[in-house]
N, C-alpha and C positions, 0 to 999 in steps of 0.2 A: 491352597485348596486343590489348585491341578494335580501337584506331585502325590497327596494324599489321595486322592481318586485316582491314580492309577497304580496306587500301590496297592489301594484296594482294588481291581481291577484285574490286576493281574494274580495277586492272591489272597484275597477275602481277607478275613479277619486278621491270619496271620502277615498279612502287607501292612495294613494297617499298625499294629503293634511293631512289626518290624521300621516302619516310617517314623513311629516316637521314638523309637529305639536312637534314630540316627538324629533327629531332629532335637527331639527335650533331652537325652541323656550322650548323647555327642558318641557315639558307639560307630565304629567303620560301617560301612555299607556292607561289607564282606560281612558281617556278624562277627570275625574278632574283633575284641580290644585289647590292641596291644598298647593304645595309650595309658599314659601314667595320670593318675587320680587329677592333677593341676593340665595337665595339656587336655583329655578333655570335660573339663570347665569351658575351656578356651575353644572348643569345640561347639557348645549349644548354642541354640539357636535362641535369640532370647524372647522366647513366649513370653507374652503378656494377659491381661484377664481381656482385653481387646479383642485379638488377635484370635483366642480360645472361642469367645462370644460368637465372631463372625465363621469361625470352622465351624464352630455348635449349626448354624444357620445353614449354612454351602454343607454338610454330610449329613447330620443327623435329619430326616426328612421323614414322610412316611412310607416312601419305601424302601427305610434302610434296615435288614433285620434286626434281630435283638443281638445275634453273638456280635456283627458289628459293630454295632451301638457299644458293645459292652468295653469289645478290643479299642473302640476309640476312646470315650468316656476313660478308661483304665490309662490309656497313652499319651490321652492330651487334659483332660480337666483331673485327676488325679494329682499331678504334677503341680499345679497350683496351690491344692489345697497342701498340699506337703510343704511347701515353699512358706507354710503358716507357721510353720513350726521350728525354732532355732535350730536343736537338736540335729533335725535334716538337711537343714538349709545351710546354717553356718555355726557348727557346733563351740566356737569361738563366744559367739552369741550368745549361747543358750543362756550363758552367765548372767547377760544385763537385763535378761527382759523376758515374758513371755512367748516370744512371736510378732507376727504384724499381725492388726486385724483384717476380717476381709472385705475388701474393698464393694462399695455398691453395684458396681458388675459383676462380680463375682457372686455375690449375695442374689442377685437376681438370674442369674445364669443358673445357678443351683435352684434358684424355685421353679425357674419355666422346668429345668430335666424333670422335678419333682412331679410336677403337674402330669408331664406329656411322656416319660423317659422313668416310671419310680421304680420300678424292679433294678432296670439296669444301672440307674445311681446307686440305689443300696448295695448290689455286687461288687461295680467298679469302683466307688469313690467312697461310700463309707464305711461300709465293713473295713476295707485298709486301711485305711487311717485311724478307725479306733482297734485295728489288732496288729499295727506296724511293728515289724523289726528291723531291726541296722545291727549288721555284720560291723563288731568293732574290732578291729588287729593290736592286741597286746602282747609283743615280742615275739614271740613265734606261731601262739596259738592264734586262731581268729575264734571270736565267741558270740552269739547271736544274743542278743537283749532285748528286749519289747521296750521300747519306746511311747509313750504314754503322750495322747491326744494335749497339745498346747488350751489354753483357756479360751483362746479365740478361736478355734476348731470346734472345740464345746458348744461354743456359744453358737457358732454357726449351725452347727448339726439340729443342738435344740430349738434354731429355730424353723430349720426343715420340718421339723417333727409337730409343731405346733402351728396355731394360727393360720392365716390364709394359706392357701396353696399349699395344706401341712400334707407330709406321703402319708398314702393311705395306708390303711393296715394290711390288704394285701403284701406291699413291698416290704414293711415292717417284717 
């Protein structure tokens, strides 16, 4: 929470996005990577829907704007819901199963933002996930593909959309 606040602190939104940057996606402080795709793995810091919950609580406040709402939301709960999906997570996977589903904190973490946060969830966290693409590298070329929302992302989104605490149409 501290090093998150003063990366936002020292520069707004983009400290923010730059702190997930080094944090969920294991990327140098410098902004290069010159790690290789397995070293950093071995770099991230391993986020949990816990861990996400209690940043949601210590940043997102009512005096946190919306662009940093959105750069956080994008860097830190983003990352979860992706982590739903084989494809992105461990394309090995994608073979045996849908994804995992999302867990009860999760699921609730996504209704509070819905409630209190619905513009800036639908920008950051569900629009990309249902318009995702992964850079795949086949021999020399690399080639962009869209990547299609797992069954358990589905089901979660629909139930944003619905029932208590569903997003308003505003954010729709």
């Amino acid at each position: 929470g501290n090093l998150l606040r003063r990366y936002c602190e020292l520069n707004g939104a983009a400290g923010i996005g730059r702190c997930g940057d080094v944090v969920v996606k294991g990327l140098h402080a410098t902004g290069e990577s010159d790690v290789v795709e397995n070293d950093a793995e071995n770099l991230r810091f391993p986020l949990n829907d816990a861990i996400i919950s209690e940043l949601v609580k210590k940043i997102l406040t009512d005096a946190t704007g919306a662009l940093r709402a959105k750069a956080f939301l994008h860097s830190f709960v983003l990352p979860l819901m992706e982590q739903m999906n084989p494809i992105v997570s461990d394309p090995r996977a994608a073979r045996r199963g849908d994804g995992k589903p999302a867990s009860r904190l999760l699921s609730a973490l996504l209704a509070t933002l819905a409630r209190d946060r619905p513009i800036e969830l639908v920008e950051s966290v569900i629009f990309p996930i249902l318009t995702m693409t992964k850079t795949i590298q086949l021999k020399e070329d690399a080639h962009v593909r869209s990547i299609e929302p797992s069954r358990f992302q589905c089901e979660l989104i629909a139930r944003l959309l619905q029932g208590k605490g569903a997003l308003s149409s505003t954010a729709i």
